[in-house]
C-alpha positions, 0 to 999 in steps of 0.5 A: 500500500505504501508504495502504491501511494508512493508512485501515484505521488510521484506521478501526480507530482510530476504532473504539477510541476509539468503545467505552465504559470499561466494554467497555475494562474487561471486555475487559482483565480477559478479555484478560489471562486469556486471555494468560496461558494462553500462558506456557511450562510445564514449566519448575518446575526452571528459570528464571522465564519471560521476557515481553516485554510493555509498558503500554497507554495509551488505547483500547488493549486494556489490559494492566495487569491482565496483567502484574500477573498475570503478575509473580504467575505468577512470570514475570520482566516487560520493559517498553518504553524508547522511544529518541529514534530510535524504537527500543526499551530495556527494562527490568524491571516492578517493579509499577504503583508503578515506572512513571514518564511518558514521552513520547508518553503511555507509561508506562515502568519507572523501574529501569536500562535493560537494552539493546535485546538484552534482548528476545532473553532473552524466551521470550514477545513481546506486540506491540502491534498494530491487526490481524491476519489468517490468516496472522499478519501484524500492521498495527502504529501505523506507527512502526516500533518493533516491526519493529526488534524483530522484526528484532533477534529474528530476527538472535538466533535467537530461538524466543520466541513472538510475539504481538498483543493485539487485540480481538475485530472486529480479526481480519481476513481480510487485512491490507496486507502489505509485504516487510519485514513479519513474521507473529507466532504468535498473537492474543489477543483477549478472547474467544479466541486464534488461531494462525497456520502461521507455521513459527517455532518457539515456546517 
């Protein structure tokens, strides 16, 4: 299983960084109209929405212009802090001015980390990811990062809907799937999004 993993990355991988700037460019800007479409409504008397989100970097689907979007939507924005054991703090986006580098090529927010928890506030949960397929199980980089956070949000109850920014030829009709693995709600892509029976209840 591990090496089937392996060699879809590998594969998947290579086929991001074969695309041009300009399709990056054109499937940001689409991806991001598209993410948006999945914030919570109804909630004009209540708090801001939350979404847990994070910087793209390299062949990524780039999510720059997203979040940018929807810090002007009014949602209250979390970035990733990565830890020295892989797992993740966050801390609120104040603007593309707020980001600082990292290690590993990431781009983190310079503002007071919140604590690991603070996910578990979030009503929306973009996760990075390579594929998925119909039944929603995400083929993630392989560093674990993410699973502790699916986990974390689990143990919490959590009803945030959890969803993977993909481009459009990484929807698949089967990802390697391990126990431990968790389906998410939904892929957006830049030309359209996809939910999936997962049974989780969504925001």
């Amino acid at each position: 299983m591990v090496n089937d993993k392996t060699t879809l990355r590998s594969r998947l991988l290579a086929t991001r960084a074969a695309l041009s700037p300009g399709q990056r460019q054109d499937a940001a800007l689409a991806l991001g109209e598209r993410a948006l479409e999945l914030l919570p409504t109804g909630r004009a008397a209540g708090p801001p929405p939350v979404v847990a989100g994070y910087v793209s970097i390299g062949a990524e689907p780039g999510t720059r212009a997203l979040l940018d979007a929807l810090r002007a939507r009014g949602a209250r924005v979390l970035l990733p802090v990565l830890l020295p054991d892989n797992d993740l703090d966050w801390a609120a986006y104040e603007g593309p001015d707020r980001l600082v580098a990292a290690g590993r090529g990431l781009l983190e927010p310079d503002g007071p980390r919140l604590g690991p928890e603070a996910v578990c506030t979030a009503d929306l949960v973009l996760l990075p990811g390579l594929a998925v397929d119909g039944r929603g199980i995400r083929l993630g980089r392989g560093g674990g990062s993410y699973d502790r956070v699916l986990t974390r949000l689990d143990r919490a109850g959590s009803s945030a809907r959890l969803v993977t920014l993909l481009y459009d030829t990484e929807v698949l009709e089967d990802v390697p799937a391990e126990s431990h693995d968790r389906a998410v709600d939904a892929a957006v892509t830049p030309s359209g999004s996809f939910f999936f029976g997962t049974g989780r209840p969504t925001a």
